[in-house]
N, C-alpha and C positions, 0 to 999 in steps of 0.2 A: 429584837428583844435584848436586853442587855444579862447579862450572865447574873450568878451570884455576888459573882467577884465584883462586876461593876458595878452592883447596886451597890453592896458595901460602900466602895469608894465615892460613890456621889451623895450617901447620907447626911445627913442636918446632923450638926455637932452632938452629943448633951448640950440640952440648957435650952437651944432655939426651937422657936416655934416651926411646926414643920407647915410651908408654905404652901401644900394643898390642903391645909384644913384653917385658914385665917378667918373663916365663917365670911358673911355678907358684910362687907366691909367696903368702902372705895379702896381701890389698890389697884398698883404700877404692875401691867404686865410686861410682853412683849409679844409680834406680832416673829412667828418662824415660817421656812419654807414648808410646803410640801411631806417633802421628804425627811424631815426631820434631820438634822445632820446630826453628829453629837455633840460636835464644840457649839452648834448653835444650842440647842437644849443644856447642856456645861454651862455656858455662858448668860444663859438666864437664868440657872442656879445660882450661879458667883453674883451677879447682879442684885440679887435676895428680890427677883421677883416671884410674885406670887405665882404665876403663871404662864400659861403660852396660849396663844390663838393660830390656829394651823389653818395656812391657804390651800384650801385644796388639796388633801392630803393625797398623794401620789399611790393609790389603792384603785384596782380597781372597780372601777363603777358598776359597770355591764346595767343591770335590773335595780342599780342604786348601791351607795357600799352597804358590805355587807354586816349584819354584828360580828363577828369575829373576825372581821380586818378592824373594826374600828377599836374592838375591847381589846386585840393586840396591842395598840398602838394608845392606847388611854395608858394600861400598863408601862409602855416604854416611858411613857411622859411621866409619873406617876417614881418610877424609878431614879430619875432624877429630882424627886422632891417637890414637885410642878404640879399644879392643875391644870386640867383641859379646860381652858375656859369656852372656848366659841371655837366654830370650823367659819371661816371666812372664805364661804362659796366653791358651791359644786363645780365641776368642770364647765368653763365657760361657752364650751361648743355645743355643750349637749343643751342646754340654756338658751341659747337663740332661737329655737322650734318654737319656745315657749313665750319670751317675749316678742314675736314677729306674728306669733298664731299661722308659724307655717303646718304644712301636713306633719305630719306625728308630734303635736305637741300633746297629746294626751296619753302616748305611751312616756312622754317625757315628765308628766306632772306624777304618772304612778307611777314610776324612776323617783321619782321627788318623795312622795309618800313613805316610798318602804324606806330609806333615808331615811326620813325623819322619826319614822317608826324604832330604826334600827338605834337612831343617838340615843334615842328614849332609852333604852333598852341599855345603853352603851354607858349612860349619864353624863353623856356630853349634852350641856345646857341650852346654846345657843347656834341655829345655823344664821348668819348672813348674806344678804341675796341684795342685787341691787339692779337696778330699768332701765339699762343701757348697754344694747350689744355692740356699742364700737371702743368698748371698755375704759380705759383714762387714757385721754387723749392729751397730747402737748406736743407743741410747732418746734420744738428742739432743747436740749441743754446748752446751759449757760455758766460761766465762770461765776463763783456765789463768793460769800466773804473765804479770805486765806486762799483763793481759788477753786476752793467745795466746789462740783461740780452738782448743779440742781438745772430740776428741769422748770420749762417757760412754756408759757398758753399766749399768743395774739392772735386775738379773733381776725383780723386785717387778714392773718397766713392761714386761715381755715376754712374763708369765707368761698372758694372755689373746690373745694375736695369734690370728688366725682364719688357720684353713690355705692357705698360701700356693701347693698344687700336688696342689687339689680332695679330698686324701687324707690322713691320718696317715702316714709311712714310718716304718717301725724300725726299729732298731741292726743286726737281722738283713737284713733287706732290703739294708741300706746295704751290709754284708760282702757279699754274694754278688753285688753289682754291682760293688762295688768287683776280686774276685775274678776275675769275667768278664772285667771290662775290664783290667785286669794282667795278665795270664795272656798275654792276646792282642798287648799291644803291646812289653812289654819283650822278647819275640825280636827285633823289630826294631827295637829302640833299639841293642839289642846288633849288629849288622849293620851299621846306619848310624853307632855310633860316638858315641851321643847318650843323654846323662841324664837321666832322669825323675826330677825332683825333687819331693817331696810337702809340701804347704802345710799346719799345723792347721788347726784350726777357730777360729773368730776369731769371738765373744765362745768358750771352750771351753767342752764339757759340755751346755750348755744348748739343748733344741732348738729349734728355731726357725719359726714356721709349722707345727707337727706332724713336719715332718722332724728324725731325730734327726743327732746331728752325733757320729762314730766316732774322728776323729782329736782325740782330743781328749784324750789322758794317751798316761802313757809305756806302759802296759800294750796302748794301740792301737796306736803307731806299732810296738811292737815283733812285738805279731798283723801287723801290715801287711809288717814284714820277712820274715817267716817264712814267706809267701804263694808269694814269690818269691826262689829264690838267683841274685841277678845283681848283678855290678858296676856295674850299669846304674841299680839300685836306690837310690835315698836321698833324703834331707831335705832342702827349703828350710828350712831351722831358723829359725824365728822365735821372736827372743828373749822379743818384745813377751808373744805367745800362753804359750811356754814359764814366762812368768813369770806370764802371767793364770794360769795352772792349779795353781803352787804356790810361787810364787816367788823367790827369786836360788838357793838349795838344789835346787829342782826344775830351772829350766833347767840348772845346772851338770850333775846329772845326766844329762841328755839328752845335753849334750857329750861328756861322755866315754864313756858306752855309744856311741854312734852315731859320735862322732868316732873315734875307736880301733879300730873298723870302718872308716872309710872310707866312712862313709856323710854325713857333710853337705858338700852342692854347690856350695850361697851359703849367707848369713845378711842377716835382716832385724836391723839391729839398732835396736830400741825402748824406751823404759820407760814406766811405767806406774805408777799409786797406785791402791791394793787390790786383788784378785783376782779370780775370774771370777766371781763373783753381785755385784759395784758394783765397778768402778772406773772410771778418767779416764786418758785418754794424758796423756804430759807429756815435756818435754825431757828429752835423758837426763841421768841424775846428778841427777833432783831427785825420783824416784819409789824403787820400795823395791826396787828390783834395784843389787846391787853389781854396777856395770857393769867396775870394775876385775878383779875375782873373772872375770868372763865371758870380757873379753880375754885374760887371762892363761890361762885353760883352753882356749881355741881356739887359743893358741900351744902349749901344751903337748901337744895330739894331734894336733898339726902338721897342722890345717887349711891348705887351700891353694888354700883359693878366695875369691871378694869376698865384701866385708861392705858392704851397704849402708844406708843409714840409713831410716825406714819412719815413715809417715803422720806425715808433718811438721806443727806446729801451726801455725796461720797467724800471721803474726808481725803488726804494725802492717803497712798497706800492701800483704801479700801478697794474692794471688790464685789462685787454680788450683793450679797445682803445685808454687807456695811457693816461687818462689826465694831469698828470705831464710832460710828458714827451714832449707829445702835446705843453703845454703852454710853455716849455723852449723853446724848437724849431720852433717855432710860434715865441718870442718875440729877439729871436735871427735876427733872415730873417727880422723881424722889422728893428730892433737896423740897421743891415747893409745897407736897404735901407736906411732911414732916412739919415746915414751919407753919404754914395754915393749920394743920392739927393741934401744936404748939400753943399758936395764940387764940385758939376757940376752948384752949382748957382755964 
């Protein structure tokens, strides 16, 4: 919790709007650890974003977190002039029960429940979840422009991986897990007030360990829509994925079927050079997604949620969670709305 003293100190000037109250708007967040550090939360105050999305916030879980670890830590975010916009997934081990349908994946969905229950309750908006328990996978890092080190996916080096979770699963296995577990928690997303937003699959298509990976085209997410009618329903849109599966044409699509719905929550925004059997992250605007083409169609079906920037390369100097790299690609997503906003006045 931050003191008196340090709330003072991280206060919004006179004159500026204070950036957890910018109403439903599109706006640049950023994506922080866990643990919150405080130069990362500092740092996305000085950024002038709107907010933060917390991976997995470092609380314990046990029976699910609880409201008063999470309304702690709404506080702490809150303190430095931030909104809590999304929690970007429960702990990923407790999660596998659930997408494999091993034994206790139903003490693990009402682990899931009171969670959601609790964000309600917390006014934390958005959980994110995503159908792939051998998580983001890639065949190594590579030297990127100025030397940035970014990571690389070739399917060639993945096609022998020995099974990751003692079995083969299949596309069908993966539906009818997936189905169980929807079914059961969007009534109570709906109840508490709180959106389930669904992640690709990250390299897409390809499976991984013998487990096959389902979100991974547009002919899935929209099987995945159709599972469930709820407002509660929709997309972490990841631009990065969107564009591994068929690139600047494919994401756009995804935009506006889903956006025109009402269905994307946040956005990762990333690019990338080649597609999903070899490519390399890279900064954006230097990979083969028109990143202009992208902005301009989340204005146009009047998204209204953050965009945040996603797997930062590591710049000279950086470390961990790349705050150079963070602040380029943060003031980039700026720069571009500002003048898209600009020219639609």
């Amino acid at each position: 919790m931050a003191t008196t003293a340090q709330t003072s100190a991280h206060a919004t000037p006179a004159g500026q709007p204070h950036a957890a109250h910018q109403g439903d708007l599109l706006r640049i967040a950023v994506g922080v650890t866990g643990k919150l550090p405080d130069e990362q939360l500092q740092q996305a105050q000085q950024m002038g974003c709107s907010g933060v999305v917390v991976a997995s916030p470092a609380i314990p879980f046990d029976n699910g977190w609880s409201y008063d670890d999470l309304a702690r830590l709404r506080e702490r975010i809150e303190s430095f002039d931030l909104r809590w916009e999304a929690i970007q997934h429960t702990p990923l081990d407790r999660f596998d029960e659930i997408r494999l349908g091993l034994p206790g994946r139903d003490r693990e969905i009402e682990n899931y429940q009171n969670t959601i229950r609790n964000m309600g309750r917390a006014g934390i908006p958005i959980l994110a979840y995503n159908w792939r328990p051998n998580r983001v996978y890639r065949t190594g890092t590579i030297a990127g422009r100025g030397g940035a080190r970014v990571t690389a996916f070739d399917a060639e080096l993945a096609k022998d991986l020995p099974l990751s979770h003692g079995r083969a699963y299949t596309a069908e296995e993966m539906w009818q897990t997936y189905e169980y577990f929807i079914t059961r928690v969007i009534p109570v997303a709906e109840e508490a007030g709180v959106k389930l937003a669904l992640h690709p699959d990250d390299p897409p298509g390809h499976d991984v360990g013998g487990v096959a990976r389902i979100m991974s085209s547009f002919e899935g997410f929209k099987r995945a829509s159709e599972i469930v009618d709820s407002p509660n329903w929709g997309l972490l849109f990841c631009i990065g994925c969107w564009t591994e599966m068929g690139g600047t044409d494919y994401a756009l699509n995804g935009i506006r079927h889903f956006g025109e719905r009402g269905k994307l929550f946040y956005v990762h925004f990333r690019d990338v050079q080649g597609t999903a059997g070899k490519f390399r992250e890279c900064f954006p605007g230097e990979g083969i997604l028109d990143v202009t083409a992208v902005m301009r169609a989340l204005k146009e079906v009047r998204f209204t949620g953050a965009i945040i920037d996603d797997h930062a390369p590591h710049m000279v100097g950086d470390e961990g969670w790349a705050p150079k790299s963070r602040a380029y690609q943060t003031g980039y997503l700026m720069g571009m709305l500002r003048v898209l906003e600009d020219l639609s006045q």
